[in-house]
KEDOMI-530660 format. One line per field, with one value per residue (C-alpha): residue number from 1; residue in one letter; x, y, z. Coordinates in nm, 4 decimals. Each point is the difference from the previous one (the first is absolute). Layout:
% KEDOMI-530660
i c(NUM | ...) .
aa c(a | ...) .
xx c(X | ...) .
yy c(Y | ...) .
zz c(Z | ...) .
END
This chain:
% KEDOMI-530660
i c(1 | 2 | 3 | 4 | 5 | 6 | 7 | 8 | 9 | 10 | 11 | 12 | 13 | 14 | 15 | 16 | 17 | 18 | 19 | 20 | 21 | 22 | 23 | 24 | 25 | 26 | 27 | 28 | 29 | 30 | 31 | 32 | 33 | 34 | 35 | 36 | 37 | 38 | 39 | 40 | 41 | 42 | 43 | 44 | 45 | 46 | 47 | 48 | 49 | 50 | 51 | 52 | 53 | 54 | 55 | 56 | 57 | 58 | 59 | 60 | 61 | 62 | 63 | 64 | 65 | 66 | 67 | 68 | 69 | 70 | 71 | 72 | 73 | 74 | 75 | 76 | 77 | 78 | 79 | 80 | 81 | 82 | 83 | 84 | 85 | 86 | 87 | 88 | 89 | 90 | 91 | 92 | 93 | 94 | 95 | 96 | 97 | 98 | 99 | 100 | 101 | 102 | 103 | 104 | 105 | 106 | 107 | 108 | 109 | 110 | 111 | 112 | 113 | 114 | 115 | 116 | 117 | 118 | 119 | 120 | 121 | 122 | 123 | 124 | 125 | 126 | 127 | 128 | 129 | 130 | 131 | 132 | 133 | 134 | 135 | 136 | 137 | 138 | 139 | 140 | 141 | 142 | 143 | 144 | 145 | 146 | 147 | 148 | 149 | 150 | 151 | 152 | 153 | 154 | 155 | 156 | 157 | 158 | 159 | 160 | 161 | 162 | 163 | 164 | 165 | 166 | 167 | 168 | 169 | 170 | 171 | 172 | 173 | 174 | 175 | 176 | 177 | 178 | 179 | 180 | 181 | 182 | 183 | 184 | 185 | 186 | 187 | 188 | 189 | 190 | 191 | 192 | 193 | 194 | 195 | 196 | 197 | 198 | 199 | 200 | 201 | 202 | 203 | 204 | 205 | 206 | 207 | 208 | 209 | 210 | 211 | 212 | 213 | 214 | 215 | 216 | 217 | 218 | 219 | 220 | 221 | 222 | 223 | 224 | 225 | 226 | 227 | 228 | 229 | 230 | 231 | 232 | 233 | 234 | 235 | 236 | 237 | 238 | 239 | 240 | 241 | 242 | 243 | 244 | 245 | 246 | 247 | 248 | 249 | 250 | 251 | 252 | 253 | 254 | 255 | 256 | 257 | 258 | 259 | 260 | 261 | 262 | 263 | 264 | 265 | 266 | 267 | 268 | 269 | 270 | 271 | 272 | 273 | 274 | 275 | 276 | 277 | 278 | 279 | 280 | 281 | 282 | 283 | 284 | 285 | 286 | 287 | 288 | 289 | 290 | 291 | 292 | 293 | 294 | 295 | 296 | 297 | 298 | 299 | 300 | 301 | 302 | 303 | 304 | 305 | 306 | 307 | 308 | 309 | 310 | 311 | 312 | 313 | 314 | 315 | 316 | 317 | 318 | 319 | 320 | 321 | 322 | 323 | 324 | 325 | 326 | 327 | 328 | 329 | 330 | 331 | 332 | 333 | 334 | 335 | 336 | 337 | 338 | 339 | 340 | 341 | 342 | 343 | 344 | 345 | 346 | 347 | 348 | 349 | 350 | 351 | 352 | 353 | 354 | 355 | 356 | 357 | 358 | 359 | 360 | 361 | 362 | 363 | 364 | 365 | 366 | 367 | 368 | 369 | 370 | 371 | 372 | 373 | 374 | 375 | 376 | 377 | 378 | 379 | 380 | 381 | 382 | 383 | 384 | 385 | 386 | 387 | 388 | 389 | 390 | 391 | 392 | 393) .
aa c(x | x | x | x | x | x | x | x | x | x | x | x | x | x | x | x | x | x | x | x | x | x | x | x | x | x | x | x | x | x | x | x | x | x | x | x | x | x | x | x | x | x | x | x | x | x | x | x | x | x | x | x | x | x | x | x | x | x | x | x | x | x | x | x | x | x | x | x | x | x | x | x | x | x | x | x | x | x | x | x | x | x | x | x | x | x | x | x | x | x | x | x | x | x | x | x | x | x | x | x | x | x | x | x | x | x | x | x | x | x | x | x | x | x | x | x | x | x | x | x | x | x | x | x | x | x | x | x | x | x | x | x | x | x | x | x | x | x | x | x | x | x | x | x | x | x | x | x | x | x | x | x | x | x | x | x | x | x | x | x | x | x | x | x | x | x | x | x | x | x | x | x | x | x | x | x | x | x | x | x | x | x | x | x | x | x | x | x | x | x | x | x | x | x | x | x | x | x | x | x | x | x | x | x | x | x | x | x | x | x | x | x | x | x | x | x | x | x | x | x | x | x | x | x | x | x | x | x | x | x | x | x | x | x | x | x | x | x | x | x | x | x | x | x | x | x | x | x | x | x | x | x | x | x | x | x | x | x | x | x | x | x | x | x | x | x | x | x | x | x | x | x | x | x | x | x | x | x | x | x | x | x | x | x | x | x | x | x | x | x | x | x | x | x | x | x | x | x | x | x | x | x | x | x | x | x | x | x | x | x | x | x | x | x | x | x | x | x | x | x | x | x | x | x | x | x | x | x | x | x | x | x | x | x | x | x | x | x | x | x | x | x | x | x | x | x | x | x | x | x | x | x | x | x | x | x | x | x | x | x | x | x | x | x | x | x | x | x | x | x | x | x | x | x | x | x | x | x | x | x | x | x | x | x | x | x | x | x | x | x | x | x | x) .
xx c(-7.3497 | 0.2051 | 0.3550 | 0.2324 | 0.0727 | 0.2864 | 0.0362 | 0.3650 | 0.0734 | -0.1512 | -0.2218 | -0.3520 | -0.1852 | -0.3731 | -0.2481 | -0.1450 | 0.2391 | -0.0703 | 0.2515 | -0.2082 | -0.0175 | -0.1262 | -0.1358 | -0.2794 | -0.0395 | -0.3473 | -0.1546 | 0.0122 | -0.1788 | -0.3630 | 0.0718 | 0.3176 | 0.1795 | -0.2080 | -0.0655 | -0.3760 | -0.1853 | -0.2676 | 0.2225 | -0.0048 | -0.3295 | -0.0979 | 0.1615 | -0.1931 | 0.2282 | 0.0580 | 0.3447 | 0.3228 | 0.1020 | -0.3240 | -0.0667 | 0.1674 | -0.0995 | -0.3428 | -0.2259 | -0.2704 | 0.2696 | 0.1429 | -0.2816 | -0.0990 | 0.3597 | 0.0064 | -0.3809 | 0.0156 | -0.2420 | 0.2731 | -0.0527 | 0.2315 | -0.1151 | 0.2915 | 0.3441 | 0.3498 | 0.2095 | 0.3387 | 0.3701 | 0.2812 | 0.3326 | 0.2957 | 0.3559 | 0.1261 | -0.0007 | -0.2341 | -0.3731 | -0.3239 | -0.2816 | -0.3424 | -0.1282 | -0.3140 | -0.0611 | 0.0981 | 0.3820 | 0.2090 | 0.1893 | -0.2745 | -0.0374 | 0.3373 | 0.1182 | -0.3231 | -0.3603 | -0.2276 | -0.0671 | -0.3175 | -0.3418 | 0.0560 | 0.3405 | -0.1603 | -0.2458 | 0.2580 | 0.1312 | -0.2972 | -0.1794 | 0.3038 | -0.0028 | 0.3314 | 0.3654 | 0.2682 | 0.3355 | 0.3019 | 0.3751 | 0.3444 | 0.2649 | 0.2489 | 0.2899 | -0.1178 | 0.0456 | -0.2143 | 0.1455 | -0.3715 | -0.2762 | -0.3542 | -0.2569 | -0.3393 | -0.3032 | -0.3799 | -0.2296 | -0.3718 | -0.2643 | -0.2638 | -0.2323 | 0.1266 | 0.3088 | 0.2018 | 0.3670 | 0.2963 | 0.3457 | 0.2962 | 0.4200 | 0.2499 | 0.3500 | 0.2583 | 0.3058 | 0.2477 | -0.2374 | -0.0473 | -0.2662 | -0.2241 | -0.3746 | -0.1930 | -0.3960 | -0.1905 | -0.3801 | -0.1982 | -0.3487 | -0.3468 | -0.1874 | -0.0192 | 0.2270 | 0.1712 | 0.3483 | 0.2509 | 0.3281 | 0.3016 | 0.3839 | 0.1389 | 0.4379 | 0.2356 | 0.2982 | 0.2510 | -0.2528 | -0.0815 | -0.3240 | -0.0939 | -0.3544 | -0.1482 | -0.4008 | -0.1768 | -0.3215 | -0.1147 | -0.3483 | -0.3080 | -0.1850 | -0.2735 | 0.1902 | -0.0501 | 0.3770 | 0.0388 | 0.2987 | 0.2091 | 0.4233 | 0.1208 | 0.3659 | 0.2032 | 0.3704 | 0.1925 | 0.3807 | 0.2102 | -0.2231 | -0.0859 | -0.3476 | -0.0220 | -0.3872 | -0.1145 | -0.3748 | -0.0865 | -0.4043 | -0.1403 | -0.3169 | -0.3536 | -0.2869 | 0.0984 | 0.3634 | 0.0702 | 0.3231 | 0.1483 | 0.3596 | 0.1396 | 0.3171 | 0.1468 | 0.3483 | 0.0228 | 0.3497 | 0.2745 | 0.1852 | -0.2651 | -0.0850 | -0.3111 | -0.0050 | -0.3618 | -0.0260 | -0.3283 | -0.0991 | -0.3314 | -0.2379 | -0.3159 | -0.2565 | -0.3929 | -0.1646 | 0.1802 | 0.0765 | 0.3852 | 0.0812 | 0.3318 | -0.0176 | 0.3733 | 0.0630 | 0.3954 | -0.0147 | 0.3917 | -0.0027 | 0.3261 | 0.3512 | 0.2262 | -0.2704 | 0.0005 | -0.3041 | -0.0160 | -0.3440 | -0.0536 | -0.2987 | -0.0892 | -0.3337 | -0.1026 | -0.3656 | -0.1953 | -0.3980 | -0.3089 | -0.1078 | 0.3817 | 0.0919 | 0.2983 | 0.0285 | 0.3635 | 0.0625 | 0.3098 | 0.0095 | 0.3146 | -0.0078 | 0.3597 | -0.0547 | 0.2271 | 0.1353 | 0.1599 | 0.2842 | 0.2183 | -0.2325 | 0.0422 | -0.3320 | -0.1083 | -0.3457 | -0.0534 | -0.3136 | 0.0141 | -0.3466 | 0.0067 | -0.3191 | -0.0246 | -0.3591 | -0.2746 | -0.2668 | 0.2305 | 0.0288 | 0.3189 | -0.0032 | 0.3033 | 0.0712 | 0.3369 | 0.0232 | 0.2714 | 0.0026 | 0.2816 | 0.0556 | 0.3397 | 0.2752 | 0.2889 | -0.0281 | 0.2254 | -0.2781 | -0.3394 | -0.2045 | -0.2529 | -0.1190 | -0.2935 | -0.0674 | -0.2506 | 0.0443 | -0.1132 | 0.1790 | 0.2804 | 0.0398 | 0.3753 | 0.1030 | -0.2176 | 0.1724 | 0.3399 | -0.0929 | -0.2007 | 0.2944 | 0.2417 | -0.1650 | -0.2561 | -0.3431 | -0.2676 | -0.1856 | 0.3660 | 0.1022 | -0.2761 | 0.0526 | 0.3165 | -0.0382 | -0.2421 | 0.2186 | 0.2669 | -0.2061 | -0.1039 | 0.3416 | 0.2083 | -0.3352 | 0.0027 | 0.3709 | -0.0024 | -0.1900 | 0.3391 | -0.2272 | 0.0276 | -0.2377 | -0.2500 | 0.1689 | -0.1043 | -0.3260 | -0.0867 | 0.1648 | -0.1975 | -0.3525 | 0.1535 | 0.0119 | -0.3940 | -0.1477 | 0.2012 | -0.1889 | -0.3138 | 0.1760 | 0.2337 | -0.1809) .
yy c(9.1618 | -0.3351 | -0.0025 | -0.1398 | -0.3641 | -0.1702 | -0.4011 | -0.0832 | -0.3390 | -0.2951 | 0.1633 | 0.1762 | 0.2082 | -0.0106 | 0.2437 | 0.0507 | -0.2159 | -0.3548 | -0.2690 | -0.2413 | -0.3939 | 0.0971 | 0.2738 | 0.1899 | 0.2911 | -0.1313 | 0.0035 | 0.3663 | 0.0807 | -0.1593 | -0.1726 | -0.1081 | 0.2232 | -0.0366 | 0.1594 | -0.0675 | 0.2274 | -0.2420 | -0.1667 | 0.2729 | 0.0436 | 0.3166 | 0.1705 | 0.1468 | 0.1835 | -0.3352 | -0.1050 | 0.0406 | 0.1676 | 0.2236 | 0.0764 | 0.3667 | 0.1196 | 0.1711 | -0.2096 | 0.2454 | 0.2373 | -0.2565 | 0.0856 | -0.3353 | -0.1437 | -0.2419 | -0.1592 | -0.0024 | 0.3041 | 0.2599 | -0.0395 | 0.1370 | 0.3273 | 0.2267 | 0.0157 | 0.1443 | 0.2352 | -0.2419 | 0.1369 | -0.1788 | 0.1711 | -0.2734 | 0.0442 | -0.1331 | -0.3828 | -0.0482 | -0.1653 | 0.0930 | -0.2249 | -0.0129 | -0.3484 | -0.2416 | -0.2359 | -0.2824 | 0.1587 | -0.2753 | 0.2403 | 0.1536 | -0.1944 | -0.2014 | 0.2789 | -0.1002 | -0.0878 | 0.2743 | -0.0879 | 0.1654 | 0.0363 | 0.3917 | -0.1122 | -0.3082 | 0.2309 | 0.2569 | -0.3229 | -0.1119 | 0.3107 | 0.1800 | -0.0448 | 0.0906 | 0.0104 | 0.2117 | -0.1513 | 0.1579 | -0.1393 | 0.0373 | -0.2094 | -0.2063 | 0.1417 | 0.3359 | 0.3006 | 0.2964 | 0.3436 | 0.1699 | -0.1440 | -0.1572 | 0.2423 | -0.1263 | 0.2600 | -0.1259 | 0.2845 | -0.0901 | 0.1400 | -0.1241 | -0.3142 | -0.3640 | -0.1430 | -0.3111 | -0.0608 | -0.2019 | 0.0689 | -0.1923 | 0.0859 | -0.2222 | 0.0001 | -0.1821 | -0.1701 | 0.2017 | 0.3432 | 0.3091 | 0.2583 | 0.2866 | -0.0207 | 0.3029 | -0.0810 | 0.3133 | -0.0092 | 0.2980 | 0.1001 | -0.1046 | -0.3687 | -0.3306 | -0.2256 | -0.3359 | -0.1786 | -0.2137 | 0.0540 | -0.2374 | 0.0088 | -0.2446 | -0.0135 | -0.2204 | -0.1088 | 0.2659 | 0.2980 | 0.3140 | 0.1991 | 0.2656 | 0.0687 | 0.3442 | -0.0295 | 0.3459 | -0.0005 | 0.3444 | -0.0006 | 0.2356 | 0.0152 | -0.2370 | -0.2973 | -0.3933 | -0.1435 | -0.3895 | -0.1880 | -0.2488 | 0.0063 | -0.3454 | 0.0014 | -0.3221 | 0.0794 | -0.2423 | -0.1780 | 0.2665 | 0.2849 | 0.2906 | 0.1872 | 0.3225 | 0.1673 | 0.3128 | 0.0416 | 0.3846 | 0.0979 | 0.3233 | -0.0133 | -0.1706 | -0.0960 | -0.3533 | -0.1168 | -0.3923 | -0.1209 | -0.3847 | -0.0623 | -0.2941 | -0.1819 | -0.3657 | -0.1266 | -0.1710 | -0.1010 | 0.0068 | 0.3653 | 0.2203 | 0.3206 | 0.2077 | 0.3423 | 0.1366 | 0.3412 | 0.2219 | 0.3121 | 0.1163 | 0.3471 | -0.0903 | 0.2951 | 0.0525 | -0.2723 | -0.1901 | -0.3751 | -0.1149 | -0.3702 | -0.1587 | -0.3666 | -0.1903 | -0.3200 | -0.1271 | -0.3800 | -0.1174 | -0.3617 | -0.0001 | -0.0019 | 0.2706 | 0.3251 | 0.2951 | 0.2169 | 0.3772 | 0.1386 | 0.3841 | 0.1907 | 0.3292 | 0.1645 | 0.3653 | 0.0769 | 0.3102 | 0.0366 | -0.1257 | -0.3670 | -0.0289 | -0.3859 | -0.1438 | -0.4557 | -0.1119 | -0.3963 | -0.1423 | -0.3995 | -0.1766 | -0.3871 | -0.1461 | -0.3388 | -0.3640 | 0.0448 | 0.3865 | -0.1071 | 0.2808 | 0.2794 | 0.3573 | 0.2091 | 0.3145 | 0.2040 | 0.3617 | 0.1526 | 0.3665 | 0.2544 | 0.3730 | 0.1159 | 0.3604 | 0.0808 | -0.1216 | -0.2098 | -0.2441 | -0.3618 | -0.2874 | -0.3320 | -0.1498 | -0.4054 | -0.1332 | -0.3874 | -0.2110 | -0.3850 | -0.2300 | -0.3918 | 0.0283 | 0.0769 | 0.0042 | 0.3550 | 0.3413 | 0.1787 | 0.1145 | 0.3005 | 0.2463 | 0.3060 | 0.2611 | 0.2869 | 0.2700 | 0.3097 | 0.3924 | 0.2759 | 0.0220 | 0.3621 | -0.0188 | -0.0179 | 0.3558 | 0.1300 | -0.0918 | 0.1390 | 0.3418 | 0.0494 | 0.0704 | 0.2519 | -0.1947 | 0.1140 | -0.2797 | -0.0697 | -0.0407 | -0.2178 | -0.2874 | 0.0341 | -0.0898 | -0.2795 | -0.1293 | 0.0190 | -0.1709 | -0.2973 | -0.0730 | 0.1074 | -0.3187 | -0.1605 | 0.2882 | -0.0497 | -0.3555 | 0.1576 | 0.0962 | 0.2474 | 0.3646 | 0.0980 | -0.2107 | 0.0357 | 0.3717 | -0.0552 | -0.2277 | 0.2235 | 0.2835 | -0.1966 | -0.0784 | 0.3232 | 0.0633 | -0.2806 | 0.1789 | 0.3491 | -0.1600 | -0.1019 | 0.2802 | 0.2671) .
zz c(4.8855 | -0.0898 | 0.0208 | -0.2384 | -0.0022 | -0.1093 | -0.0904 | -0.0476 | -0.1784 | 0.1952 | 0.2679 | 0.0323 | 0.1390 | 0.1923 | -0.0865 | -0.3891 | -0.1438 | -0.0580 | -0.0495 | -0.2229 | -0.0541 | -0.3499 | -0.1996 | 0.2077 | -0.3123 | -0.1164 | 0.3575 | -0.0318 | -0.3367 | -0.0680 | -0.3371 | -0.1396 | -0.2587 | -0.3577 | -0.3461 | 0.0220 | 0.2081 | 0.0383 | 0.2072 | 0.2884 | 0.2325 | 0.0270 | 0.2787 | 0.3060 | 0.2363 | 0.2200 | -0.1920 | 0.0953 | -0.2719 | -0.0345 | 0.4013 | -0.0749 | -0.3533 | -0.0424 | -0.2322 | -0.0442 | -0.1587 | -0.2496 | -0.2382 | -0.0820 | -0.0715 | 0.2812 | -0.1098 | -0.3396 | -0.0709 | -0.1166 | -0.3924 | -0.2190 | -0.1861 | 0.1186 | -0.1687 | 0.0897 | -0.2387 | -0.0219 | -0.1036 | -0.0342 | -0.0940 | -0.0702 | -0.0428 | -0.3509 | 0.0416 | 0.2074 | -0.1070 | 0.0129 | -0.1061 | 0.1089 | -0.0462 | 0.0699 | 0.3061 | -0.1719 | 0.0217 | 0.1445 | 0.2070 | 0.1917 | 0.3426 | 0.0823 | 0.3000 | 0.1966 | 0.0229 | 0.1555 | 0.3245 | 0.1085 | -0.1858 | -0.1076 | -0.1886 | -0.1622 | -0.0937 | -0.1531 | -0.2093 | -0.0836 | -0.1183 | -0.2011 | -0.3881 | -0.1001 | 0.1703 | -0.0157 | -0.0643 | 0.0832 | -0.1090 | 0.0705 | -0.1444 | 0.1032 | 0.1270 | -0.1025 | 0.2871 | -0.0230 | 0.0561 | 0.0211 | 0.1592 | -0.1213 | 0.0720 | 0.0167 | 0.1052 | 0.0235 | 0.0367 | 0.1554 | -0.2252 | 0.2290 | 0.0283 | -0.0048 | -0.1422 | 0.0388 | -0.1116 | -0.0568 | -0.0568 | 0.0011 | 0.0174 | -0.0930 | 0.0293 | -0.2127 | 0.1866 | 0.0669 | -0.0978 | 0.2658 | -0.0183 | 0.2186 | -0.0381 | 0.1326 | 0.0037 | 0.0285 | 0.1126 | 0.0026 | -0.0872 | 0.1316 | -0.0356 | 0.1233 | -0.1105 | 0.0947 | -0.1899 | 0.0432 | -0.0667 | -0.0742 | 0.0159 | -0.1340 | 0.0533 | -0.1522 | 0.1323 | 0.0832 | -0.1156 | 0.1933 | 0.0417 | 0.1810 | 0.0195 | 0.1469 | -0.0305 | 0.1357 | 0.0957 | -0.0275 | -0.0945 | 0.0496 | 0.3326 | -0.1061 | -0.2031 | 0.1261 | -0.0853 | 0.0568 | -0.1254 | 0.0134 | -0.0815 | -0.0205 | -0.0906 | -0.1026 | 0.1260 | -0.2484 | 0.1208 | 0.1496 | -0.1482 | 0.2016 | 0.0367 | 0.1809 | 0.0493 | 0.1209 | 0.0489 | 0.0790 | 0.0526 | 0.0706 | -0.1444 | -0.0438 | 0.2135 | 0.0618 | -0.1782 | 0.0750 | -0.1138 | 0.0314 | -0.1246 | 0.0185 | -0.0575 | -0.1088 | -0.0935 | -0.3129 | 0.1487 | 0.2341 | 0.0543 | -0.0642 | 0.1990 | 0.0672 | 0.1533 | 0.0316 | 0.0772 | 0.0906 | 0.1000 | 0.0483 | 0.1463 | 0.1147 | 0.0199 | 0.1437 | -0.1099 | -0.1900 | 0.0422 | -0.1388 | 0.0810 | -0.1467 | 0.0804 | -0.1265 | -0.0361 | -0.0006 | -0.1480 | 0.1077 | -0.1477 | -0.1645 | 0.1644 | 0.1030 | -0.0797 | 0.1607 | 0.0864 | 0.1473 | 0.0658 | 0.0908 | 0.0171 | 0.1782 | -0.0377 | 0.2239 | 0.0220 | 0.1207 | -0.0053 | 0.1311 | -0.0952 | -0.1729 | -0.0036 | -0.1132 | -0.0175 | -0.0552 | -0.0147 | -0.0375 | -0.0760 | -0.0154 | -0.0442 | 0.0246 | -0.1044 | 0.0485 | -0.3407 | 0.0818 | 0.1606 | 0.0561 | -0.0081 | 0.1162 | 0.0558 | 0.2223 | -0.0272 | 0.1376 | 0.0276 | 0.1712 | 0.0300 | 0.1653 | 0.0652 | -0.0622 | 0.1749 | 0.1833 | -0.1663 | -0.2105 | 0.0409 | -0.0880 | -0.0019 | -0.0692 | -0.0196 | -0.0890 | 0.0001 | -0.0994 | -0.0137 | 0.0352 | -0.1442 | 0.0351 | 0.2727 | -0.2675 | -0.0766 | 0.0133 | 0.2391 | -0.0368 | 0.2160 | -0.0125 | 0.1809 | -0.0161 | 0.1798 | 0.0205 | 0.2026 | -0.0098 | -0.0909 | 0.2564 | 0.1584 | 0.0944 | -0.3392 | -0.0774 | 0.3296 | -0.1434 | -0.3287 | 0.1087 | 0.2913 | -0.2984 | -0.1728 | -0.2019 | -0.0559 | 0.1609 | -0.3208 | -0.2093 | 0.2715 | 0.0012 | -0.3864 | 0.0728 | 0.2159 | -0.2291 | -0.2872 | 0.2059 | 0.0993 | -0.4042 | -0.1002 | -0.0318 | -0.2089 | -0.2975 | -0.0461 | -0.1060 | -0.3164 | -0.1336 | -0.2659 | 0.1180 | -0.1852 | 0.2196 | 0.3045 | -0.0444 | -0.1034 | 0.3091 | 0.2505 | -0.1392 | 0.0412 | 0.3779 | -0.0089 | -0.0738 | 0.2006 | 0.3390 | -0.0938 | 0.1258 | 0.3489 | 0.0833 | -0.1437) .
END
């Protein structure tokens, strides 16, 4: 278990956090960041950023094999206002949030044929929010969808994924200055999907970007946002939540790009798991660079291990050109269900299976409220619901 730690302005602190000469990001991925996938070896389970995902499950994504011959059933319902264009890959707007940066994203961008556009106006505010649901209908697919926010504009995005397949997407935000998005994408597919992706969000001056990842479901779901500043002001809040069953393989790897001055950055992510072979990868990259002057940045990562059998590995890492900043920390901790909270609960009156409900509810509580759609809320609390039948039954 690693406890919390703090940087206030000026000072540092030993352990995983580095206090760098120059930037040290590239040393940790095996190619630098590209649209071409030829550009990316083939990975082998040796790379840093590989050493904890299965390859043999990826179904050919990482190695260039997967072919597409699947499809997804895609919805998007739009407030009035608001665009919806699907385009080619000559669109000038697809790419500017980021490059992919591994071999199964340049793959996604290279292999998709047409892009969803979605847009909101300047200075408009949305009083319903973007729904977007992609149902698997099995076999191979590759996607690419971009958001973008006018100056001044404010909207919800709720991204839906259910069904069965093997698919891999990218997905960009891109905020001008002074808008607002909120972004919930739910990952809530069929035992035996493959979901890779990467979320690379452009935060423009003063804008503010708020994500919350949830995933239940699928055999192996691998998720990568990321986040840059297009200018001064801007502020990030990435959210996530995840239940990791028998079996499956979840990994959420971020990526926190401070380059501009006077940003802020929260990360939070909990995740419980509960069955044999269970395993759960949460890394958390935050590069503060000489330019950020001013920045204020803290990453969370929590796990609760609900049985025997399951496995965490949890790396936060933060890196630090600068000593003019607010503060900047970390922490991550992984520990089993604690009894004295079920003797607290059960000494009151409270059955034992509706207290670890309880407590597990409690620990993923503060996460499903920064949805701010009940609606959601209740459909996520229910499905907390159904994974904890398997554990407390």
């Amino acid at each position: 278990m690693a406890e919390a730690q703090n940087i206030p302005a000026g000072s540092t602190t030993a352990g995983s956090i580095a206090v760098a000469a120059e930037s040290t990001v590239a040393t940790r991925m095996s190619a630098p960041p590209s649209f071409d996938v030829a550009d990316f070896p083939v990975p082998h389970g040796r790379e840093e950023e590989w050493r904890f995902t299965p390859l043999e499950r990826l179904r050919g994504l990482h190695d260039g094999t997967a072919e597409a011959g699947g499809g997804v059933k895609a919805d998007v319902s739009a407030p009035d206002g608001v665009t919806v264009e699907t385009v080619g890959r000559d669109d000038a707007r697809l790419g500017r949030a980021g490059k992919p940066v591994d071999r199964v994203a340049a793959q996604a961008y290279s292999a998709f044929e047409k892009a969803a556009v979605v847009t909101v106006p300047k200075e408009t505010v949305l009083t319903e929010p973007i729904r977007v649901s992609i149902q698997g209908q099995g076999g191979v697919s590759f996607g690419h969808t971009v958001f973008e926010l006018g100056a001044f504009a404010e909207a919800v995005v709720v991204i839906d994924h259910t069904g069965d397949g093997v698919r891999a997407a990218n997905v960009e935000y891109v905020l001008g200055d002074g808008a607002k998005l909120t972004v919930v994408s739910v990952q809530d597919w069929d035992d035996t999907a493959v979901h890779c992706s990467q979320h690379n969000a452009l935060v423009g001056r003063d804008a503010t970007f708020k994500s919350v990842v949830v995933t239940f479901g699928g055999d192996v779901v691998r998720l990568h946002p990321r986040v840059n500043y297009a200018g001064p002001g801007g502020e990030a809040e990435l959210y996530g939540l995840y239940f990791t069953d028998d079996g499956q393989h979840q990994e959420h790897r971020l990526f926190v790009d401070h380059e501009a001055s006077n940003c802020r950055s929260n990360v939070v992510y909990k995740g419980a798991l509960q069955g044999q072979d269970a395993h759960a990868v949460w890394i958390g990259d935050v590069l503060i660079r000489a330019s950020a002057t001013g920045t204020d940045t803290y990453e969370l990562n929590r796990n609760l291990v609900l049985t025997d059998g399951a496995r965490v590995d949890s790396v936060p890492n933060l890196e630090i050109e600068t000593g003019e900043i607010v503060g900047a920390g970390h922490a991550s901790a992984t520990g089993r269900f604690e009894d004295e909270q079920l003797f607290y609960l059960m000494a009151r009156g409270i059955p034992e299976q509706d207290a670890r409900r309880l407590v597990v509810r409690g620990f993923f509580a503060e996460l499903v409220q920064q949805i701010g759609l009940p609606d959601l809320q209740d459909r996520l609390i229910a499905r907390i619901d159904e994974e904890l039948e398997e554990s407390v039954a």
